[in-house]
C-alpha positions in Angstrom: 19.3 6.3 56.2 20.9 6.1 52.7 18.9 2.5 52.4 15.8 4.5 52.6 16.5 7.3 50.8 17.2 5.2 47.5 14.4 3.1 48.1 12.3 6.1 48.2 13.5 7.5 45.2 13.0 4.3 43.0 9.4 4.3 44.0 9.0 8.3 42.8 10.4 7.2 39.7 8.1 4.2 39.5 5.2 6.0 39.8 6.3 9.1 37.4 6.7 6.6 35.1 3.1 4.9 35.7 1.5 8.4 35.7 3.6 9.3 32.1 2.1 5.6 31.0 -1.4 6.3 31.9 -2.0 9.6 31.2 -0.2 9.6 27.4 -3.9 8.9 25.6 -2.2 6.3 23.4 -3.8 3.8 21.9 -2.3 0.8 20.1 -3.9 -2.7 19.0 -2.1 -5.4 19.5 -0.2 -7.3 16.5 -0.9 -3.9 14.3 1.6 -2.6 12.7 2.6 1.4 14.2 1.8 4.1 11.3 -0.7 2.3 9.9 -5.0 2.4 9.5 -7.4 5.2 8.4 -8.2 8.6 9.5 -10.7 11.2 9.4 -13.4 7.8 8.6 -12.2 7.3 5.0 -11.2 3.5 3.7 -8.5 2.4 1.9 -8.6 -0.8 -0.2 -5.8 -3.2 -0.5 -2.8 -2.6 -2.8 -3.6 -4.2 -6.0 -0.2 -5.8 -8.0 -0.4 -6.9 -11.4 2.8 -9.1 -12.9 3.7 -8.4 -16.4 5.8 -12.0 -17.3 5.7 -14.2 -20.5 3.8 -10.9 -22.6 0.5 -11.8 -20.3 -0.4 -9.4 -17.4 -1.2 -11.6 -14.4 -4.3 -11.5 -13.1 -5.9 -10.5 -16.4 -8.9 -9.4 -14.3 -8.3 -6.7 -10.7 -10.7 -5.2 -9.1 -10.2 -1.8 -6.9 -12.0 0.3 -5.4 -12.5 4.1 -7.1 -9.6 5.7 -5.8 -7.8 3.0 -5.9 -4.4 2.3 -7.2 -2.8 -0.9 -9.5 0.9 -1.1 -9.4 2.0 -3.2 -12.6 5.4 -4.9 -12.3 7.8 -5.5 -15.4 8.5 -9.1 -14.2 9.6 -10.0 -18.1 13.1 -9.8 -19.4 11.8 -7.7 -22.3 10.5 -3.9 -22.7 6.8 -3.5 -21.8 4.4 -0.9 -21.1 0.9 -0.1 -19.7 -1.4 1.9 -21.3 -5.7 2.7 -20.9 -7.8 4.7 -23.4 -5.6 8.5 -22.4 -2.7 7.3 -20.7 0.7 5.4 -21.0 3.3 4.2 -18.3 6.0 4.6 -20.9 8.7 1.8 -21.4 9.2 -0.1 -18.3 12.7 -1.8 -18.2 12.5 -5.4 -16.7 12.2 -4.7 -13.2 10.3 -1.7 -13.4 7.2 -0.6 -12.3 4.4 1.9 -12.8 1.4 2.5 -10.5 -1.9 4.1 -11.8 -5.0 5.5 -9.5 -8.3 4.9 -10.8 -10.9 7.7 -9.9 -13.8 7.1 -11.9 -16.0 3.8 -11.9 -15.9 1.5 -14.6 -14.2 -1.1 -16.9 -11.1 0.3 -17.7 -9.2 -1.7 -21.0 -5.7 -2.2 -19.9 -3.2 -3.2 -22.9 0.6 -3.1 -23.4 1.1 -1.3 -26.7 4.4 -2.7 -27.2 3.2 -6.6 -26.9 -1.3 -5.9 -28.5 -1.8 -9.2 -27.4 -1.5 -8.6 -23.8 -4.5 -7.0 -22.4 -6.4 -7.3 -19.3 -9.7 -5.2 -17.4 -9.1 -3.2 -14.2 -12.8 -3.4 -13.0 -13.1 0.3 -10.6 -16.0 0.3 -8.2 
């Protein structure tokens, strides 16, 4: 009697848990990542790095997408900055970095006002 009265219990449990599995609505896709995607039908583009290393940013040339966002990273062992037409990282120590979101369409000139020969073009689309 007490043979069949565990093995009874283990199947209620079994199919609790099937029913709790089932009915949860979850969704997952395999291989991807949890937390991650786009909601609401809105896109997000791909992060966009720029190195700053021997007073050249590298690639000289992004593009993003208008409401995008360009994360420049002080790879250098000296001082730099990042500056547009009306805006300025400030100094960024070796190391440091600064990430700007582009909201309007363009060619935006990109230059490090510490180091004038080091420019490059964030192209926003």
């Amino acid at each position: 009697m007490r043979r069949s009265t565990i093995l009874a219990s283990l199947v209620v449990v079994a199919l609790a848990l099937a029913l709790v599995a089932c009915g949860s609505g979850a969704t997952s896709t395999p291989g991807a990542p949890s937390g991650t995607g786009t909601t609401g039908g809105a896109t997000s583009s791909p992060p966009v790095t720029v190195s700053m290393k021997d007073f050249a940013f590298d690639p000289a040339t992004v593009d993003v997408a208008k409401g995008g966002s360009v994360t420049f990273v002080n790879n250098d062992t000296v001082q730099h900055n990042v500056a547009g037409e009306s805006w300025s990282s400030g100094p960024l120590d070796p190391g440091k970095s600064f990430t700007r979101t582009f909201a309007n369409a363009g060619a935006i000139a990109v230059r490090c006002t510490i180091h004038p020969s080091m420019t490059m073009t964030v192209n926003v689309k």
